[in-house]
C-alpha positions as CSV (number, residue, x, y, z in Angstrom):
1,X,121.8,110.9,144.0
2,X,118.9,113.2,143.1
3,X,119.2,114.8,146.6
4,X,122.8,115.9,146.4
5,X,122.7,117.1,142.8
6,X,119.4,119.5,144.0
7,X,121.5,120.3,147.5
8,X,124.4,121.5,145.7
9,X,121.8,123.4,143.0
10,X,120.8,124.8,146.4
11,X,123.5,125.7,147.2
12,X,124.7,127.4,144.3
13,X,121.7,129.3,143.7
14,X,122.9,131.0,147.3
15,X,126.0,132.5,146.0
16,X,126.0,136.2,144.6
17,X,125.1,136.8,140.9
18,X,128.9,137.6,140.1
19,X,130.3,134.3,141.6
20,X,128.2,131.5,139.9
21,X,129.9,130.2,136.6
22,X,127.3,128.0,135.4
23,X,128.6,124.6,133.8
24,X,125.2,123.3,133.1
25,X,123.9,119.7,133.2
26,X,120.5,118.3,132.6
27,X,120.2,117.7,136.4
28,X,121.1,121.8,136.9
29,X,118.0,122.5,134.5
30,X,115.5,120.3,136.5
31,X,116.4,121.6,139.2
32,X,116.2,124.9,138.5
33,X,112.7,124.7,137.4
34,X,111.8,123.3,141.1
35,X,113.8,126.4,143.0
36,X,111.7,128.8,140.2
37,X,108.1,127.1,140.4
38,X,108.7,124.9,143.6
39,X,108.0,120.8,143.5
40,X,105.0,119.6,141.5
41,X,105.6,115.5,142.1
42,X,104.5,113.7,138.3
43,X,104.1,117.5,136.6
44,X,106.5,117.9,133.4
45,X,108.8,120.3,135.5
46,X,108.7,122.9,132.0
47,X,105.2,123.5,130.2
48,X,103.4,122.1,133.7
49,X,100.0,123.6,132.5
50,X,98.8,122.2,129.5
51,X,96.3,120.2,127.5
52,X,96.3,117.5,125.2
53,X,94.8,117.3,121.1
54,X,94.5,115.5,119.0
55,X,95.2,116.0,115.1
56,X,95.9,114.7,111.5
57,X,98.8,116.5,109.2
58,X,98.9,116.1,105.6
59,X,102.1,117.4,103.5
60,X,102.0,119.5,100.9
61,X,102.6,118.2,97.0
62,X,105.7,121.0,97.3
63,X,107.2,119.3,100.4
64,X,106.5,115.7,98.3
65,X,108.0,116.6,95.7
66,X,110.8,118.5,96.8
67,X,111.5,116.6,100.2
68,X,113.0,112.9,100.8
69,X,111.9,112.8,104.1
70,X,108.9,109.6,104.7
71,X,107.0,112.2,106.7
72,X,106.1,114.0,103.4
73,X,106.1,110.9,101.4
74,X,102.1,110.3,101.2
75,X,98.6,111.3,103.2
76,X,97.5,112.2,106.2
77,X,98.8,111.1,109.0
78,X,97.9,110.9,113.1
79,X,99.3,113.9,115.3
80,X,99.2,113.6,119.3
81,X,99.4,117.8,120.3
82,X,100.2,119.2,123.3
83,X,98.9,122.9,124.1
84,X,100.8,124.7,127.0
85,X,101.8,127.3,129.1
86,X,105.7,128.3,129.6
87,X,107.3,127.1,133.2
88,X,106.9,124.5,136.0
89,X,103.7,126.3,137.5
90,X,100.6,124.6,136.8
91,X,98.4,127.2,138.1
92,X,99.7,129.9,135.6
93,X,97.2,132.0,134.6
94,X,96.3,131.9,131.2
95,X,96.8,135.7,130.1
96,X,100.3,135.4,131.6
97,X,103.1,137.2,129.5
98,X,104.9,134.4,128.3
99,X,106.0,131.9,125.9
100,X,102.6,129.3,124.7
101,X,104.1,126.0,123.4
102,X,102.8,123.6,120.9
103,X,104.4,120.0,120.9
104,X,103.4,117.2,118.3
105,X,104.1,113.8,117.7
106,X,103.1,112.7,114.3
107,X,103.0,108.5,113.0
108,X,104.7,107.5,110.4
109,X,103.1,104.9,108.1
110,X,105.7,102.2,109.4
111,X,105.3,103.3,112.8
112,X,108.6,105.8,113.2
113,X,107.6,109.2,114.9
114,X,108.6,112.5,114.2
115,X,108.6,115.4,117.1
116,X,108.1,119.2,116.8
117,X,108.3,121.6,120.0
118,X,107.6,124.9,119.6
119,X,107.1,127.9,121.4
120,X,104.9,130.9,120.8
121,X,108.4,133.5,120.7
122,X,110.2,133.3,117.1
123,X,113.8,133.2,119.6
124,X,114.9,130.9,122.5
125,X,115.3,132.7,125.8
126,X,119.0,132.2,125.6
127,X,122.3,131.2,123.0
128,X,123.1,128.5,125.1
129,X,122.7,126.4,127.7
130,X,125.3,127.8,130.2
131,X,123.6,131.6,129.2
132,X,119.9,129.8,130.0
133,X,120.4,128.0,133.1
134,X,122.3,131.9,134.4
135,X,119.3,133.2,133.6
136,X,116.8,130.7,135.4
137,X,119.0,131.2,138.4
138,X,118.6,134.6,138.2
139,X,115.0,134.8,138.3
140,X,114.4,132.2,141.2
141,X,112.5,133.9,143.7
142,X,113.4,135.6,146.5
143,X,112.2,135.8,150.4
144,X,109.1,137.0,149.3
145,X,108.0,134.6,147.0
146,X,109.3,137.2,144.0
147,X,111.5,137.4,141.6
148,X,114.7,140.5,142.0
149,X,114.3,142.2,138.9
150,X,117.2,144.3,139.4
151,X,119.1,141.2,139.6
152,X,117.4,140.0,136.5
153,X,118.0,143.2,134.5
154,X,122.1,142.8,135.8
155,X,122.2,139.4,134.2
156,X,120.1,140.3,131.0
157,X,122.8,143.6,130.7
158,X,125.8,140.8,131.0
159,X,124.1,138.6,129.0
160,X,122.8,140.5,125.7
161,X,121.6,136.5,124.2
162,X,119.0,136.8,127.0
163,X,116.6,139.9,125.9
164,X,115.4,139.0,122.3
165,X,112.4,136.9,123.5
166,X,112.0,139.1,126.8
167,X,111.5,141.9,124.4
168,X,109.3,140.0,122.1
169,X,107.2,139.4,125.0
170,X,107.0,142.6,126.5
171,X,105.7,144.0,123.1
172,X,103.3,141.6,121.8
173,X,100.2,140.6,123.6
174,X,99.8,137.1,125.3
175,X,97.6,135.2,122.6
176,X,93.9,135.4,122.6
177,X,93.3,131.8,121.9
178,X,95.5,128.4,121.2
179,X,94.8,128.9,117.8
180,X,95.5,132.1,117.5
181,X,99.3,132.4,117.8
182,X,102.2,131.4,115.9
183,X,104.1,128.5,116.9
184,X,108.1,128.4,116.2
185,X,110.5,125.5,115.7
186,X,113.4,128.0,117.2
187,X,116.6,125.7,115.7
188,X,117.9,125.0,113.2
189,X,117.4,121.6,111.3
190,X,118.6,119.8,107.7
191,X,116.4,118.0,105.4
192,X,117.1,116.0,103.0
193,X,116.2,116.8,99.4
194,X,114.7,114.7,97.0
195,X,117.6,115.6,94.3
196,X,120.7,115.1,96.7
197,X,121.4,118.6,98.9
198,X,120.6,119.4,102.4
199,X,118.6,122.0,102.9
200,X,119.1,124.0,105.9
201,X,115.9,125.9,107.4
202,X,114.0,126.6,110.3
203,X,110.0,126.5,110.5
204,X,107.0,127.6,111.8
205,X,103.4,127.1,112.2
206,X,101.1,129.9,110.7
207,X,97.2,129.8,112.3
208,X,94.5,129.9,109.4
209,X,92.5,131.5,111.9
210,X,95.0,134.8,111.7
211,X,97.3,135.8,114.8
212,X,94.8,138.0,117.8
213,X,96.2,138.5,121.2
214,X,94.5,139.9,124.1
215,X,93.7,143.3,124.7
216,X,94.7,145.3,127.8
217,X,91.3,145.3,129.4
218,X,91.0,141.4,128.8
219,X,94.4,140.6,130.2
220,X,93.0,142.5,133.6
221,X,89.7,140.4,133.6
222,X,90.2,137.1,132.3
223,X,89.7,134.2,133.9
224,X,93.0,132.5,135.0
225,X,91.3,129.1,132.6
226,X,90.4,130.3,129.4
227,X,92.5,129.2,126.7
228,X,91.1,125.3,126.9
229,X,87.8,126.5,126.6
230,X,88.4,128.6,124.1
231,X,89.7,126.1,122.1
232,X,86.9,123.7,122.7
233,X,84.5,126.4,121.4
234,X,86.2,127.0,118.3
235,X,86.8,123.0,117.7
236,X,82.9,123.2,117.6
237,X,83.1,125.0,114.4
238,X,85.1,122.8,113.1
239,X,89.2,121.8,112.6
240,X,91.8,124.4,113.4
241,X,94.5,124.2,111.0
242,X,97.4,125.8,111.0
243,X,100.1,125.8,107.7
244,X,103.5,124.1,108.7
245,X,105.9,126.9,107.0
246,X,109.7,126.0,106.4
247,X,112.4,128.7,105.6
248,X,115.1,128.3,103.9
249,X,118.3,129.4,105.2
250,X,121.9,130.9,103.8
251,X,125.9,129.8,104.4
252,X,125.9,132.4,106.9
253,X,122.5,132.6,109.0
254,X,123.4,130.5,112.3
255,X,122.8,126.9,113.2
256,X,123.9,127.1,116.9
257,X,122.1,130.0,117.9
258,X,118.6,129.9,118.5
259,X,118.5,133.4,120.4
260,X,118.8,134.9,117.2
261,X,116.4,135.6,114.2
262,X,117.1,134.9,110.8
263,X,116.9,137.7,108.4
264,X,113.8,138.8,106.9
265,X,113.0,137.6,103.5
266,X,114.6,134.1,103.5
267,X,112.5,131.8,101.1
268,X,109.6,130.1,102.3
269,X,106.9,127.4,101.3
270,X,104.5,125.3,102.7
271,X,105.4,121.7,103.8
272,X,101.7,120.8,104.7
273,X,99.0,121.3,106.9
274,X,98.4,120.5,110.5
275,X,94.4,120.4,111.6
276,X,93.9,119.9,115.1
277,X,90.3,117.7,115.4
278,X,89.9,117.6,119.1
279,X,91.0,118.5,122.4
280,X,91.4,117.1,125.8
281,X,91.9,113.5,127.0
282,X,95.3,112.0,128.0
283,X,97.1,110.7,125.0
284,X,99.7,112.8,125.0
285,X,100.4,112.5,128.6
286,X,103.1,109.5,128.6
287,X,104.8,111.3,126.2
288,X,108.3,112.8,125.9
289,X,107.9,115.2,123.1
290,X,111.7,115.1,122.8
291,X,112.3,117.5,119.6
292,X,115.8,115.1,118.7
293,X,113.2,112.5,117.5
294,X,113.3,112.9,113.8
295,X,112.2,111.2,110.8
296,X,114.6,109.7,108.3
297,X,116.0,112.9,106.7
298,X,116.0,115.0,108.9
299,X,119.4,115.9,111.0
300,X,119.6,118.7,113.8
301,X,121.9,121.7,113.6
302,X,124.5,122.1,115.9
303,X,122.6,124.2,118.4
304,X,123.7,123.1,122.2
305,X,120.5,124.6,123.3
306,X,118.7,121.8,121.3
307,X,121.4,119.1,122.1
308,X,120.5,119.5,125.8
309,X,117.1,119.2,125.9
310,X,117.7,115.3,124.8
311,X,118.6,114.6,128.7
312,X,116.9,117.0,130.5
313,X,113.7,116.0,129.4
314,X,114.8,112.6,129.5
315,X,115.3,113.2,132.9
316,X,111.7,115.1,133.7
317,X,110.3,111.8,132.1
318,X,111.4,109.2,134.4
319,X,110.7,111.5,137.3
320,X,107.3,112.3,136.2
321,X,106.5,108.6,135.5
322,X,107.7,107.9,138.6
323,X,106.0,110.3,140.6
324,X,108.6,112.4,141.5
């Protein structure tokens, strides 16, 4: 089964730019990560490179008060966090211009879990997943081992939903350190509130430590290993924390979309705090940090994008556990 799904991928990915019409599954999506980063058997075939932490969060009396949800209900609670690079390549170098993802898995009191995923970008690469999995064909490498940039810059021109977060990129530095970056939820979720309503908003994790990326002259000489030593240096000071910021959206900011930004000046406020107390281990290995799994009161918008990463990384799972 697997074989003839990835021959006909294969095949597919053959056929001239103009020709593909992308009906994407969450078999296309795995395999497209192997034709872009090649096979890694038992790597998470996206966000290969990474490390595990551990953590605690602890809600704020806002989110208490205002918010239904068990996950703000009381203390602290344990957090298994993953740190990462973008892509299947587990060799990425660390000052690489691209997304950084933070996942986390926090415990619930009665044993329920509750999943984040973000990425260090405030947009998804693409509006959907047809759009996405165009634009991961696009870049799989050539002859030589390289991307075609012309044929990228073809498919971003067709596909306008694709440049936000290649722009974003291209103008902001790669971050400096782990904790030293934003991290963004990207979709769009509902939470219940304590007096009845949904509230619609999107969220984001805001470093204590302040936002720094690299410089020009460090992006030349770093080492290709850096950022889990740099966070082991810092975690030597003490906790990294980072302030779990919702926003709260209108009627007419989208739900489905997670290529675009909300406008500026929505209202914010802090649902709590996450403090990351340690790095390194394997905790967070045998898990799917699947960003569906919710605590009671929260519901997902109706993003495709976030409806499809259910399977595919359902998929990756098994075929990581198993050694594939």
């Amino acid at each position: 089964m697997l074989r003839s799904v990835l021959a006909t991928a294969l095949a597919t990915l053959a056929l001239p730019l103009a020709a593909q019409t992308p009906t994407a599954s969450p078999y296309d999506f795995i395999d497209a990560f192997r034709a872009l980063s090649g096979e890694h058997k038992g790597i998470r075939k996206g966000h290969a490179k990474g490390l595990c932490a551990q953590g605690e969060f602890v809600p704020s009396e806002q989110a208490r008060t205002l918010l239904a949800s068990p996950l703000f209900s009381g203390a602290g609670m344990p957090a298994q966090l993953r740190f990462s690079m973008a892509g299947g390549n587990p060799r990425v170098p660390d000052s690489a211009r691209s997304p950084r993802g933070l996942a986390a898995q926090f415990q619930l009191p009665d044993g329920t879990l509750h999943h984040l995923a973000m990425l260090s970008t405030p947009v998804f690469g693409a509006k959907d997943p047809d759009s996405f999995l165009g634009l991961l064909r696009a870049q799989r490498p050539g002859p030589d081992g390289k991307p075609d940039a012309g044929r990228i810059a073809v498919y971003r021109e067709a596909h306008p939903d694709t440049r936000p977060q290649a722009e974003w990129l291209a103008s902001n530095p790669p971050p400096w350190s782990y904790a030293t970056t934003a991290y963004h939820g990207l979709h769009t979720f509902y939470v219940q509130a304590r007096e009845g309503d949904k509230l619609k908003v999107r969220w984001y994790l805001q470093p204590q430590d302040g936002e720094r990326g690299l410089d020009a002259a460090e992006i030349a000489s770093a080492p290709a290993d850096f950022l889990p030593q740099r966070l082991e240096e810092r975690l030597r000071q003490g906790p990294v924390r980072f302030d779990w910021i919702m926003v709260l959206g209108e009627p007419e900011d989208t739900d489905d979309d997670p290529s675009r930004r909300w406008p500026a000046g929505r209202p914010v406020f802090k649902a709590g705090t996450l403090s990351v107390v340690g790095s390194g281990g394997e905790a967070c290995t045998p898990i799917n940090f699947d960003p569906n799994v919710l605590s009671a009161g929260f519901s997902a918008g109706a993003d495709p994008i976030l409806r499809m990463r259910s399977p595919a990384y359902a998929i990756s799972f098994g075929q990581r556990l198993s050694g594939q």
